[in-house]
Phi, psi and omega in degrees: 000321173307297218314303188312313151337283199293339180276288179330312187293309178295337177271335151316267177335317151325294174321332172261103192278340169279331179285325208287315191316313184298301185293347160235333184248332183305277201299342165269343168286316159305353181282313193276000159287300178325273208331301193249049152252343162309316176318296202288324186254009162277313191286343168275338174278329171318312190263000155301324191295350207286326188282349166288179172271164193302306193321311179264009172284174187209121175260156182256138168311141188333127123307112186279123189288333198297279211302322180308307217273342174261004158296318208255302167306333182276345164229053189277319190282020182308148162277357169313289221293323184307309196267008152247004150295343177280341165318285186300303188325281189313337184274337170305291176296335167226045194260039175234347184277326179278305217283310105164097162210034173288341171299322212252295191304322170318324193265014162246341148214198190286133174312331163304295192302326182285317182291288188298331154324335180256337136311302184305295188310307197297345196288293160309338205260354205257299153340291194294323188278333179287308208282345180291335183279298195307352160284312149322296164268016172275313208281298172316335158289309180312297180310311173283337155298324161296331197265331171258021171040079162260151182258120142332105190219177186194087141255156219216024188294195199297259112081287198283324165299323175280348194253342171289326164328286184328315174274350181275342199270266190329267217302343177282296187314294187302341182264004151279328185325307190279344201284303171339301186315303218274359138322309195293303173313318193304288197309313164325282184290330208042027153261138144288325163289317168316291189308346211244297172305299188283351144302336243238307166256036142289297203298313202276001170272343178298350186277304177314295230268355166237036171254353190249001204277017169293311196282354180271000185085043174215132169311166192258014173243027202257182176287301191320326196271315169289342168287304184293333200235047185324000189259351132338267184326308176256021144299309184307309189271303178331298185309325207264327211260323188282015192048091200193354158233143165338154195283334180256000104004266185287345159301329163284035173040063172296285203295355163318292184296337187269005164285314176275353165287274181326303205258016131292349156306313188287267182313315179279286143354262170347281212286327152332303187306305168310305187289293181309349192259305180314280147348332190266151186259112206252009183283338190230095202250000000 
């Protein structure tokens, strides 16, 4: 019966070719419009420089595709892609509430099943929007190695592999973290604007509010700052996964709390969510 869930919910979501667009295709397609006009003002300072004496000219080096993806993995986790992957969440989480049809699907499974079915597909949408920026910027790369007649090379060992996992893990956990509020909201409110919004202006005060926690004396590594603020907490383990904190530092069990920060982020919501579903009378939609 989940399965079935999580399968209905990803064919619903198909079916909508207008949310998938917004919510997938947009924000890597203006990247890879960026990349490669960037591309395009490299080659023109290129053939001014050309015009230079040999001496002060500077020629470039091979491009490595290996360092874009993992360049590219380390910002998946972005607010473009967060707040137009929320597109498709909120339209997932609260299309039974504008339609009034929670009446129909309920009485073929279970409520537990049905709220995670609507996880899962978001889940996949989410999948599919990570591998789409990371194409995006392979691609974009490619193009600017053709266009400044760069040599291509593409290195990937155990090393470069592990840390891209790692980081494709992290940006995924965090952009369900945030995709979870708008689960919460949905079920709270029965909007859609809501479910869209109220995530939307949790993340930017908390983006505010932990540019100010210097003036309470607290570090970007203490618990506190990290408990409170999840976009902290995975700022936190990207550095540490990129070797980028101090050794003592991690001795001091960072990457714990922020492990545990993301998944009371994670968990509480969800579950808040679960409880309020249960509970609610769907006779009045």
């Amino acid at each position: 019966m989940l399965a079935d869930a999580v399968r209905s919910e990803s064919w619903r979501l198909l079916k909508n070719r207008t949310v998938l667009s917004w919510s997938l295709i947009f924000v890597p397609l203006v990247w890879l419009a960026v990349l490669v006009g960037g591309a395009v003002i490299d080659a023109k300072v290129d053939r001014m420089a050309d015009q230079l004496p040999v001496q002060l000219a500077s020629a470039r080096s091979a491009l490595d595709l290996g360092e874009t993806l993992l360049s590219a993995a380390g910002q998946l986790a972005n607010p473009a892609l967060l707040a137009f992957l929320l597109i498709g969440a909120a339209t997932v989480f609260s299309s039974d509430y504008r339609w009034e049809t929670w009446r129909l699907i309920t009485a073929r499974n279970s409520r537990p099943n049905l709220i995670v079915g609507k996880v899962g597909a978001v889940k996949l949408m989410t999948l599919a929007g990570l591998g789409l920026f990371l194409a995006a910027a392979l691609i974009g790369a490619a193009i600017k190695g053709v266009v400044l007649d760069q040599d291509l090379v593409f290195r990937f060992g155990g090393d470069e592999v592990r840390t891209f996992g790692l980081l494709f893990l992290l940006a995924f956990v965090r952009v369900v973290q945030f995709m979870l509020l708008s689960l919460l909201t949905a079920i709270v409110t029965r909007s859609q604007m809501a479910a869209l919004f109220v995530p939307l202006v949790v993340g930017v005060v908390q983006a505010f509010l932990v540019t100010v926690t210097p003036i309470l004396g607290w570090s970007a590594f203490e618990w506190q700052t990290l408990l409170l603020f999840p976009g902290a907490a995975y700022e936190a383990l990207k550095a540490a996964i990129l070797g980028r904190v101090p050794m003592e530092v991690l001795q001091d069990g960072v990457v714990l709390r922020a492990v545990a920060s993301l998944a009371l982020w994670s968990l509480v919501p969800f579950g808040l969510a679960l409880w309020w579903f249960s509970r609610q009378d769907l006779s009045k939609e």
